[in-house]
C-alpha positions in Angstrom: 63.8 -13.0 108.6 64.3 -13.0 112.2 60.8 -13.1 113.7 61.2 -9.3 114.9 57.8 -7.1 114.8 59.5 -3.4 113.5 58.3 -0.3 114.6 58.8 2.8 113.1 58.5 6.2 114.4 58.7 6.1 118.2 56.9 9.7 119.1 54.6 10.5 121.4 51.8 8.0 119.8 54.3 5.6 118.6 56.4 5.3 121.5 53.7 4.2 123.8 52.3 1.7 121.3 55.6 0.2 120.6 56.2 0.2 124.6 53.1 -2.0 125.6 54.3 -4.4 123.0 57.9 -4.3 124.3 55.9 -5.4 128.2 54.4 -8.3 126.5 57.5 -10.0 125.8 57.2 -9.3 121.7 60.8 -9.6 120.2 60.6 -5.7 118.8 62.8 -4.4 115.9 62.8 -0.5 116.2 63.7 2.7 114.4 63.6 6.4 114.2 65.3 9.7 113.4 65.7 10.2 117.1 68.8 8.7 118.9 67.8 9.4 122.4 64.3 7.7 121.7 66.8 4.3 119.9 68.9 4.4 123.3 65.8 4.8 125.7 64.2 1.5 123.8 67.9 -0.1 123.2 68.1 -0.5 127.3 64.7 -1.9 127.5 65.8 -4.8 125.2 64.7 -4.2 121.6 67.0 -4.5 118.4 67.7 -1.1 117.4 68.4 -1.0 113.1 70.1 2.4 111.6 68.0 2.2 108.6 63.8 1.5 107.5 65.7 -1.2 105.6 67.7 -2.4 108.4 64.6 -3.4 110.0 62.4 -4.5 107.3 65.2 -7.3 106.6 64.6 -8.5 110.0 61.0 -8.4 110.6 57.7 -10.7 109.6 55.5 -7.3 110.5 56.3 -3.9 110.2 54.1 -0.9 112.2 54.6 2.3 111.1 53.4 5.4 113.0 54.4 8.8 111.3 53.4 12.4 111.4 52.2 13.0 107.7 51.5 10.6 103.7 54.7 12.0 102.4 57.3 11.2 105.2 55.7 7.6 105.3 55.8 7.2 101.8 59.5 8.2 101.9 60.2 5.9 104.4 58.8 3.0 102.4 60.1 4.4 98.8 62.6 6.5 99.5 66.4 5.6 100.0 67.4 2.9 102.9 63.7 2.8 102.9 61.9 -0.3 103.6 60.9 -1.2 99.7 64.8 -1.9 99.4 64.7 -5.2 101.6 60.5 -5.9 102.2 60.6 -9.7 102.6 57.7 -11.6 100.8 54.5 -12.2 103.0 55.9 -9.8 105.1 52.9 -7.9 106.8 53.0 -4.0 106.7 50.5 -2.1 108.9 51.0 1.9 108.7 48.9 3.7 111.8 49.8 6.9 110.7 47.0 9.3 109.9 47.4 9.9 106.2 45.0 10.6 102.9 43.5 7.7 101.5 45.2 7.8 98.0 48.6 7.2 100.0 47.1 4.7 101.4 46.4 2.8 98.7 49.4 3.6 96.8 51.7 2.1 99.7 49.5 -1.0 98.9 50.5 -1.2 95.7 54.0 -0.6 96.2 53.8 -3.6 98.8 52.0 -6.0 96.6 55.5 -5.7 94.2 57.2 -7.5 96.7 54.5 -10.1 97.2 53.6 -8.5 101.0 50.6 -7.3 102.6 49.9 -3.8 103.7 46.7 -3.0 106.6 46.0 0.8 106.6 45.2 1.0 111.0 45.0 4.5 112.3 43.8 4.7 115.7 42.2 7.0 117.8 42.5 7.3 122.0 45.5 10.1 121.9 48.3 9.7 123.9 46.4 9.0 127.1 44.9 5.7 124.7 48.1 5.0 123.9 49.9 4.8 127.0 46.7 2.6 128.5 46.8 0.5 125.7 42.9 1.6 124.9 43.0 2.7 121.0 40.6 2.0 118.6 42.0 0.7 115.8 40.1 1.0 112.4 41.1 -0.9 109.6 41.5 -0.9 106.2 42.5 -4.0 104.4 41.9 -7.8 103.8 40.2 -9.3 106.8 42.7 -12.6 106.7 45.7 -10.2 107.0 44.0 -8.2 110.1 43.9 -11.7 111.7 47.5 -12.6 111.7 48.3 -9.1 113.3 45.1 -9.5 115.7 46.8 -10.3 118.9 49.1 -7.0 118.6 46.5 -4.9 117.9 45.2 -6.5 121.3 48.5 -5.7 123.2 48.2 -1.9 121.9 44.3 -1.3 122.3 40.7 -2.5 123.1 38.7 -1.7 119.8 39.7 -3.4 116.7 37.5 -2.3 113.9 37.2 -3.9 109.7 36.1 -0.8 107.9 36.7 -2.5 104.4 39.3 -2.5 101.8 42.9 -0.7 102.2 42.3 3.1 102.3 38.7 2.8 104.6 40.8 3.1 107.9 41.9 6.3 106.9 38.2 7.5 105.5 37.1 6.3 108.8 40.0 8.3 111.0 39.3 11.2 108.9 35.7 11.9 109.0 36.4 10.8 113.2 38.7 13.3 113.1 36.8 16.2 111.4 34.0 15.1 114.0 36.7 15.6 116.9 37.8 18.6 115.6 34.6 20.5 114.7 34.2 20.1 118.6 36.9 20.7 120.2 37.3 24.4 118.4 33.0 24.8 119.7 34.0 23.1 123.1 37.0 25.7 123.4 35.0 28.8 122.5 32.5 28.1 124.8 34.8 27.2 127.6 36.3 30.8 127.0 33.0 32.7 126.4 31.9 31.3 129.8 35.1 32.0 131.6 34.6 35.5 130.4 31.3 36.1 131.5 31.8 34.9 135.1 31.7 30.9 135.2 34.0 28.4 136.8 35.4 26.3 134.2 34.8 23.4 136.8 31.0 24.0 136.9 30.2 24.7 133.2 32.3 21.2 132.3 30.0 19.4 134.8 26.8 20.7 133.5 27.8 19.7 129.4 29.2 16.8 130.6 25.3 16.0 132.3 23.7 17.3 129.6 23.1 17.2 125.8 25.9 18.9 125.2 28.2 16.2 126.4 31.0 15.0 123.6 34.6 12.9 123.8 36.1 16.8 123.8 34.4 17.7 127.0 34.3 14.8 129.0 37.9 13.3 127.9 39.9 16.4 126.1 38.7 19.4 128.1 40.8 22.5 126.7 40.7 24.3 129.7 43.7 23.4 132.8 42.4 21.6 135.6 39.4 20.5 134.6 39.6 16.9 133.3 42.8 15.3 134.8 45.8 13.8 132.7 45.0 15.6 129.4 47.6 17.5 127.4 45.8 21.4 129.6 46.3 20.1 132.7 49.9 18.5 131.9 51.4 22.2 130.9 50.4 21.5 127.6 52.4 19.0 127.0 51.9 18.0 123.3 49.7 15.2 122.5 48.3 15.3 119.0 48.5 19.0 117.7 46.5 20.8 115.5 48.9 20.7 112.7 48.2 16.5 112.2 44.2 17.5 111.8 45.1 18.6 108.5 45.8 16.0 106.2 46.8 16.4 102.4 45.7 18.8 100.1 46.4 22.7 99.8 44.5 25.3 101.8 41.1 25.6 101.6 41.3 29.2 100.0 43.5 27.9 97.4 41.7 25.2 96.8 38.5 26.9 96.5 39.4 30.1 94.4 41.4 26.6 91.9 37.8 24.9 91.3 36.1 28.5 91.1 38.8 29.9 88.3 38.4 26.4 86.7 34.6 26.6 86.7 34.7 30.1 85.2 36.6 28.6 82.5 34.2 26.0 81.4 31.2 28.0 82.0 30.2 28.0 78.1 31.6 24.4 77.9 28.6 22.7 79.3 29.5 19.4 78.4 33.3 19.2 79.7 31.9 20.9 83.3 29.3 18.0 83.3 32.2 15.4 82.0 34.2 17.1 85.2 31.3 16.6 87.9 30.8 12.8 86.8 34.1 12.1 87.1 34.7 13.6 90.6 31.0 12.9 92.0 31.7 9.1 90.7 35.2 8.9 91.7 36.2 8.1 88.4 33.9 5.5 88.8 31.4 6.3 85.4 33.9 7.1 82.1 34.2 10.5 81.3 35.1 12.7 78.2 38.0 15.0 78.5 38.1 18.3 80.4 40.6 20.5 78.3 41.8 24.2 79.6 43.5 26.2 77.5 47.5 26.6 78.2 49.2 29.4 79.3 52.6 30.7 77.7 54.6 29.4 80.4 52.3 25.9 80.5 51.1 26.5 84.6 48.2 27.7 85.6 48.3 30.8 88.0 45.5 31.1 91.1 45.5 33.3 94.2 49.4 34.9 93.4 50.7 31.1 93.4 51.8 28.8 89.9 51.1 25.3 89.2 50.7 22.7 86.4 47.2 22.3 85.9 46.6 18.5 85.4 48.9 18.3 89.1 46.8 21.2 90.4 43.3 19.2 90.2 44.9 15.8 90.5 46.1 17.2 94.1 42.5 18.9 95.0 40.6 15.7 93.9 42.9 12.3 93.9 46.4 12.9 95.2 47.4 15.3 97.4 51.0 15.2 97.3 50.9 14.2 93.6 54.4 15.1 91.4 53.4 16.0 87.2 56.2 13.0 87.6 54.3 10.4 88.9 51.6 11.3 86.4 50.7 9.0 84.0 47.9 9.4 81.1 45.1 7.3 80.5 44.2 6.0 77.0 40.4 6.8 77.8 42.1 10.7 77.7 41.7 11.8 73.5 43.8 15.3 74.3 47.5 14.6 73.1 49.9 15.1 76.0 52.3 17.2 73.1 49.1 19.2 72.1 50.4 22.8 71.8 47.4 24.6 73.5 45.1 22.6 75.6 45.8 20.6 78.5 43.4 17.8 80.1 42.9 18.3 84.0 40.3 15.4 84.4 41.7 13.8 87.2 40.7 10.8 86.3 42.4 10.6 82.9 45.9 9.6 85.0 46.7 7.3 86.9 49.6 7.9 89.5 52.5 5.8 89.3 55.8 5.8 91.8 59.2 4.6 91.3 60.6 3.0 94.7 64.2 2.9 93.3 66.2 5.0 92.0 68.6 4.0 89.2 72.1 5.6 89.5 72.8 8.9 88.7 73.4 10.0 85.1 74.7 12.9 83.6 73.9 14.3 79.9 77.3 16.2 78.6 76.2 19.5 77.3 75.5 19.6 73.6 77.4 20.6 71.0 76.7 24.4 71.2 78.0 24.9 68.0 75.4 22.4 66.6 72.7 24.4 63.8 70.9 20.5 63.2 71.1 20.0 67.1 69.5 23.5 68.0 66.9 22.5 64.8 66.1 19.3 66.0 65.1 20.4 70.0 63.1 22.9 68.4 60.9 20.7 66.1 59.9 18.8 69.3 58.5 19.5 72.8 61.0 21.4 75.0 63.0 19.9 77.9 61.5 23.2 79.6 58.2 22.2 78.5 58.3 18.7 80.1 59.8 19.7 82.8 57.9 22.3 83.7 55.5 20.3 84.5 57.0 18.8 87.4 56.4 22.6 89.1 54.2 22.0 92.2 52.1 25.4 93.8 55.0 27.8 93.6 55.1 31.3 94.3 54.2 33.5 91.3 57.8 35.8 91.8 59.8 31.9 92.1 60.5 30.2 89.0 60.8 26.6 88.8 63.7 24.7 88.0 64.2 21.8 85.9 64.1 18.0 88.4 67.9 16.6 87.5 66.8 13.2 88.3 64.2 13.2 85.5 66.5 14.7 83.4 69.1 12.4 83.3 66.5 9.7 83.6 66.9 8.3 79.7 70.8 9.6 79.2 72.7 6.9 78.5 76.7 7.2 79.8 77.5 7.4 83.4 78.7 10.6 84.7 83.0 10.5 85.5 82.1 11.4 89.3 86.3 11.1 89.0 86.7 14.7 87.4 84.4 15.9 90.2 86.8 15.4 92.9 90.1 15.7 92.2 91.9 14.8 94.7 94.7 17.9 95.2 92.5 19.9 94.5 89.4 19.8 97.2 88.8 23.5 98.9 90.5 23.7 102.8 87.0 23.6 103.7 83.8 22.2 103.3 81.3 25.1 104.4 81.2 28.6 106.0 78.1 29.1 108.4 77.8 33.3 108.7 75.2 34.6 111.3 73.0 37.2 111.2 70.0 38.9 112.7 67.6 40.4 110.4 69.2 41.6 107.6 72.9 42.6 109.8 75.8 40.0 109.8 77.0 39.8 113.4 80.3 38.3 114.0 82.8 36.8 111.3 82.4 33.8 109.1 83.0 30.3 110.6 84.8 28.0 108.7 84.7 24.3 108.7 87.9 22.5 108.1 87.0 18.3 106.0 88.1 16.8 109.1 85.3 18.2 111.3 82.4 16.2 109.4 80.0 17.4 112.9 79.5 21.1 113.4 77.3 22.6 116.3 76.1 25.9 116.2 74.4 26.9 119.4 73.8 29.2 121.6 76.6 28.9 124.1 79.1 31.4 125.2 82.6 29.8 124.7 84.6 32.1 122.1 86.9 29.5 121.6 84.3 26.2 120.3 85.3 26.7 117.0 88.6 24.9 117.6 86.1 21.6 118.6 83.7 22.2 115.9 81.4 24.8 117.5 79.6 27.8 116.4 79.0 30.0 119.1 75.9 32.4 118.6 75.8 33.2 122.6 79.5 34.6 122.2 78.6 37.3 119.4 77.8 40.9 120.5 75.7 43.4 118.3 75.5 47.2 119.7 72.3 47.5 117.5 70.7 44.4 118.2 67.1 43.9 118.8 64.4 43.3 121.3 63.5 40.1 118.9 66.6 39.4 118.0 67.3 39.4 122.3 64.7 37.4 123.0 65.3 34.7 120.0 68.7 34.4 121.3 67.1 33.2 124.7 65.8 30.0 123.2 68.7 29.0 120.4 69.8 26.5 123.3 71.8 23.7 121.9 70.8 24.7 118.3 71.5 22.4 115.2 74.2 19.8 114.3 75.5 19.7 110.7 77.0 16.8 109.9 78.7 15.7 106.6 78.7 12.1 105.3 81.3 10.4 102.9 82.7 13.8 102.6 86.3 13.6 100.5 86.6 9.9 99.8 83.7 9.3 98.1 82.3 10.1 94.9 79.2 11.6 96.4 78.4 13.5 99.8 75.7 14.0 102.0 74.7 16.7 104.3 72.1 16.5 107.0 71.1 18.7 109.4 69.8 17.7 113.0 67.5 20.1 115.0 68.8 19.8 118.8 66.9 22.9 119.7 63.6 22.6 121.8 62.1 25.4 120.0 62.8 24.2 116.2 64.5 25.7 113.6 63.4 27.0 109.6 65.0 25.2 107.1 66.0 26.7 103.0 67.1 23.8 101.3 66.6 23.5 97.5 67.8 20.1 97.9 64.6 19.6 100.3 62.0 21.1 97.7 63.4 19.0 95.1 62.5 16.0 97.3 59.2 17.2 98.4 58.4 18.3 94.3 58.2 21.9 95.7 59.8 25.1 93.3 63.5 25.6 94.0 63.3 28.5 97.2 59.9 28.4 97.4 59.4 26.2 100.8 60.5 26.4 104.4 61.2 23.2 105.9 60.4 23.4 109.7 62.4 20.9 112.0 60.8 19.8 115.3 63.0 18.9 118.2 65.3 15.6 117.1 64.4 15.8 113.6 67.0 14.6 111.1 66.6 15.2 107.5 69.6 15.4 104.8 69.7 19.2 103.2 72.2 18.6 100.6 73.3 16.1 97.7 76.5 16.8 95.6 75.7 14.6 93.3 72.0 16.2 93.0 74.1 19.9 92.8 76.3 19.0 90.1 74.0 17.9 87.8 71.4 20.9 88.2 74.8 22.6 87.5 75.3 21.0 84.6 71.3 20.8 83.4 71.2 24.5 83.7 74.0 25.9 82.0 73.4 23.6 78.8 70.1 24.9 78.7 71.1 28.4 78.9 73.3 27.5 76.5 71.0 26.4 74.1 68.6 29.2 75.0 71.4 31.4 74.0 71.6 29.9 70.8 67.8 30.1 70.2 67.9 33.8 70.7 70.5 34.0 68.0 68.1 32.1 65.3 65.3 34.2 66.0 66.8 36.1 64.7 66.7 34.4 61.0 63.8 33.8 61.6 63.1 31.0 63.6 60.7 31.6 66.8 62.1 30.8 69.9 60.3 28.5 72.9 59.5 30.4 75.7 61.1 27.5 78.1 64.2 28.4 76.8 63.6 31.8 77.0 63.5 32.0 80.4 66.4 29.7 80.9 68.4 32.5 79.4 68.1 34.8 82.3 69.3 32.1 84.7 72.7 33.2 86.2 75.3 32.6 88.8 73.3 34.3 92.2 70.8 31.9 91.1 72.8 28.5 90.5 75.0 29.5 93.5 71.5 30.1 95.8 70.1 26.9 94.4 72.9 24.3 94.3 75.7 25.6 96.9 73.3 27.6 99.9 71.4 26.6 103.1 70.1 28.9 105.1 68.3 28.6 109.1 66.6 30.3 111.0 66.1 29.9 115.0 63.2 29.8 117.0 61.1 31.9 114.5 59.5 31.3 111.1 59.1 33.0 108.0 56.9 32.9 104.5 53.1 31.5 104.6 51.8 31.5 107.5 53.8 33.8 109.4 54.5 37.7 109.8 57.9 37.4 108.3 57.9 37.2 104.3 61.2 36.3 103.6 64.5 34.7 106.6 66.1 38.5 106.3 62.9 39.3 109.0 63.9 36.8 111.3 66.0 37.8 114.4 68.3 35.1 114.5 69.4 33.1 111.3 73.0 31.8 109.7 73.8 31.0 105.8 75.5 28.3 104.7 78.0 27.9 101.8 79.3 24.9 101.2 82.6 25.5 99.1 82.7 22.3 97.0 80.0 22.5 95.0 81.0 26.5 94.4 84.1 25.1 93.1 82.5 22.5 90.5 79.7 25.6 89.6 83.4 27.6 89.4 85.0 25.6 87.3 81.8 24.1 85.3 81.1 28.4 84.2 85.1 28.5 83.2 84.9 25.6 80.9 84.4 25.7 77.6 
């Protein structure tokens, strides 16, 4: 190690941090998604790495400041992620405001390597940030607190032990529902009195000298003008949104209408709803009988319109919130078999959660011999593929249906898959992807193409008709007679769009494809390669991009074997269909395999779509991108040659 202190996640909270340790002469490692944040940090002197694990090889401590438990989990478990080169008694110290099971898993994942991990959200905002006044609250051993004590000095002014790893979060938590409780009372007020006749001026200096005063009033104000410096009277300028108050979890309808619809179902089950309320009032804390539900045919439990496995629905509500039926592990104190054919344990506390940092390479399963009576006999004397997998599904829509996770799938296949015969060499397509635009549901202009050796693609929304010849997609240059007032306005804020960029594109035996928001407005991401990462059902997400964001949309690897994982199992569910026939019952996984076909392989494995400047799907007007006014598909023509060519084979 080179005696660097790493920083991760250089944003509005984490740039100032990182910057008052940078004017006290610390030797700082840095990283983040965001180039022009790298440069602005590279000319003040710090190391900039290209990878989590770039850094983590050069650093004794590592701070971490992200927006949310799942993107700082991925960037400790995830690939080039910091797990891959954590040095022993390295010291990791995440100030992100996260759940507390996240928390405490990162811990654990730490402790593999033989390192120590300080959970140290702070609290200040932006304003604390920049002054180097945050209170940090800590959770953790105290002895590892003291070797990071004199940074915690350079960044803020309150340094607090709350206990054990996870109590810093408790602490910023129940801070933050505090903070947030009055700053939605401080802001109707301030508009209820701006309505009736008062200057906003006046009424802040009467709560702020009187019992109504609060850290919202005094420090926060809502209202422009009135307190100096904050986020209202800097043009809004963000400092932390509303978005980062919620942490973990589902909604709090969904969440609500899950525990009443479980409730209902153990009403005349006295003992398993008293089993349930001991476990979740004790924290698991006092043993606990099983709490079994009764299966539905497709094994997920349905609640306000949406589907979900029911031991990851309550594990999310009560342990876990970004929990994958993956990562779930059973107990032995749990007495309902995992293979039991109609009830299901959802005791929360009857798993335990356990995460794989590394992934071992990819391997493919050849399909079976179709042909096969004993093979076809044999998968249906035992638990379905469909049924296991099935329980990966994670809250999806009630009209989405979940598809199988190829990475769990080819988990226990022995055999390597010939990545050779997926890229033949003479015969790779002219091009790698076709972006087509439209707004709503009109196409508007024709189809860009985008020849192997342009691996960077812009689309934007400039004028020039002829950027395509340097790897430009020109929205600004496309005319529509019927286009509308949204669609008009949209346009307006495209700006400098999105960059697509392909990695390792014809050489390689795998490609990546990441996508880079450059617009100020942000952009709406469909990526089935995206849910798959975040354990969402295929098509059932949209992935919003801030400003600067980079994520990767796309894995041919990933494609090919969903490819392949799909058509044997349609296969095989074709097969089932035909011994029902004789007699023999088919499984309802398989079933439904059966009506899998090639819009939906083709949407799944070989489609991206974005949308500009507006949203679509929960949360907004817009149920589905065809609403939006300004949005492009995305083809990418290699994979649509394996999904070709895998449909043609025998």
């Amino acid at each position: 190690m080179g005696g660097y202190v790493g920083f991760v996640g250089l944003g509005s909270m984490g740039g100032r941090m990182a910057r008052n340790l940078l004017t006290k002469n610390i030797r700082l490692a840095v990283f983040d998604n965001n180039k022009e944040k790298l440069l602005e940090f590279k000319e003040k002197g710090s190391n900039i790495c290209s990878s989590a694990a770039e850094l983590a090889s050069k650093c004794e401590k590592i701070f971490t400041m992200l927006p949310n438990g799942e993107d700082v989990l991925s960037l400790y478990a995830g690939k080039e992620g910091i797990m891959e080169t954590l040095q022993q008694n390295t010291l990791c110290v995440d100030c992100s405001t996260i759940d507390q099971a996240t928390s405490i898993q990162l811990s654990e994942l730490v402790q593999t390597k033989k390192a120590s991990f300080l959970d140290a959200p702070v609290s200040g905002g932006v304003l604390g940030a920049e002054k180097a006044t945050l209170t940090f609250m800590i959770g953790g051993d105290l002895n590892d607190i003291k070797k990071a004590e004199y940074l915690f000095e350079l960044m803020g002014k309150n340094i607090v032990h709350c206990g054990k790893v996870g109590s810093g979060q408790v602490t910023k938590l129940c801070n933050n529902m505090l903070l947030a409780s009055q700053m939605i009372a401080l802001a109707e007020i301030m508009n209820m009195g701006e309505r009736l006749g008062l200057d906003p001026q006046v009424l802040t200096s009467v709560i702020n000298s009187s019992s109504g005063r609060c850290w919202a009033s005094d420090t926060y104000n809502p209202v422009p003008g009135v307190i100096p410096c904050t986020p209202a009277s800097n043009n809004f300028e963000p400092g932390f949104t509303c978005t980062l108050m919620a942490k973990g979890g589902d909604d709090p309808e969904f969440i609500h209408k899950a525990i009443e619809s479980l409730v209902k179902k153990l009403k005349d089950r006295r003992e398993q709803l008293d089993a349930l309320i001991s476990a979740v009032t004790s924290a698991g804390k006092q043993p606990s009988g099983c709490v079994a539900i009764h299966r539905s045919l497709d094994g997920r439990l349905q609640v306000a319109g949406r589907k979900g496995v029911p031991n990851v629905v309550y594990a999310r509500i009560w342990r876990w919130p970004n929990v994958n039926k993956s990562e779930l592990v059973k107990l032995p104190a749990c007495q309902t078999p995992t293979n039991h054919p109609d009830l299901i344990c959802i005791n929360p506390y009857h798993y335990d959660r356990v995460v794989s940092y590394e992934l071992s390479s990819l391997q493919m399963d050849p399909l079976p011999p179709i042909n096969s009576t004993q093979s076809i006999l044999t998968n249906l004397d035992g638990p379905s593929s469909s049924q296991q997998n099935l329980e990966n599904s994670v809250f999806t829509e009630q009209k989405c249906q979940w598809q199988s996770s190829p990475f769990e799938t080819c988990s226990n296949i022995s055999g390597h898959c010939n990545m050779n015969s997926l890229y033949p060499q003479n015969n790779a397509p002219k091009y790698w992807c076709s972006i087509t635009y439209f707004e709503l549901d009109t196409q508007v202009g024709e189809t860009f193409k985008a020849p192997w050796n342009m691996s960077n693609i812009y689309v934007d929304g400039g004028m020039d008709p002829n950027g395509s010849e340097n790897g430009r997609f020109c929205l600004g240059a496309l005319s529509n007679v019927h286009r509308s007032e949204s669609s008009e306005k949209a346009r307006l804020h495209i700006g400098k769009g999105i960059r697509l960029q392909i990695i390792d594109s014809i050489n390689s035996e795998d490609y990546n494809i990441f996508v880079e928001c450059c617009s100020q407005k942000g952009i709406f991401v469909k990526s089935c390669f995206l849910d798959f990462q975040n354990g969402l059902g295929y098509g059932n997400a949209v992935h919003k991009f801030c400003f600067g964001a980079v994520r990767k949309v796309f894995n041919l690897k990933w494609a090919y074997t969903e490819m392949v994982e799909k058509k044997r199992r349609a296969n095989m569910a074709a097969m089932v269909k035909a011994y029902a026939v004789a007699g023999i019952a088919p499984q309802n996984g398989l079933v439904q395999d059966s009506g899998t076909g090639v819009d939906d392989l083709r949407a799944t494995c070989c489609t991206i779509a974005i949308s500009f400047v507006k949203g679509w799907g929960i949360g907004y007007p817009r149920s589905n991108i065809k609403e939006t006014p300004c949005w492009i598909e995305i083809q990418l023509f290699r994979p649509l040659q394996l999904l070709n060519e895998l449909l043609s084979s025998n």
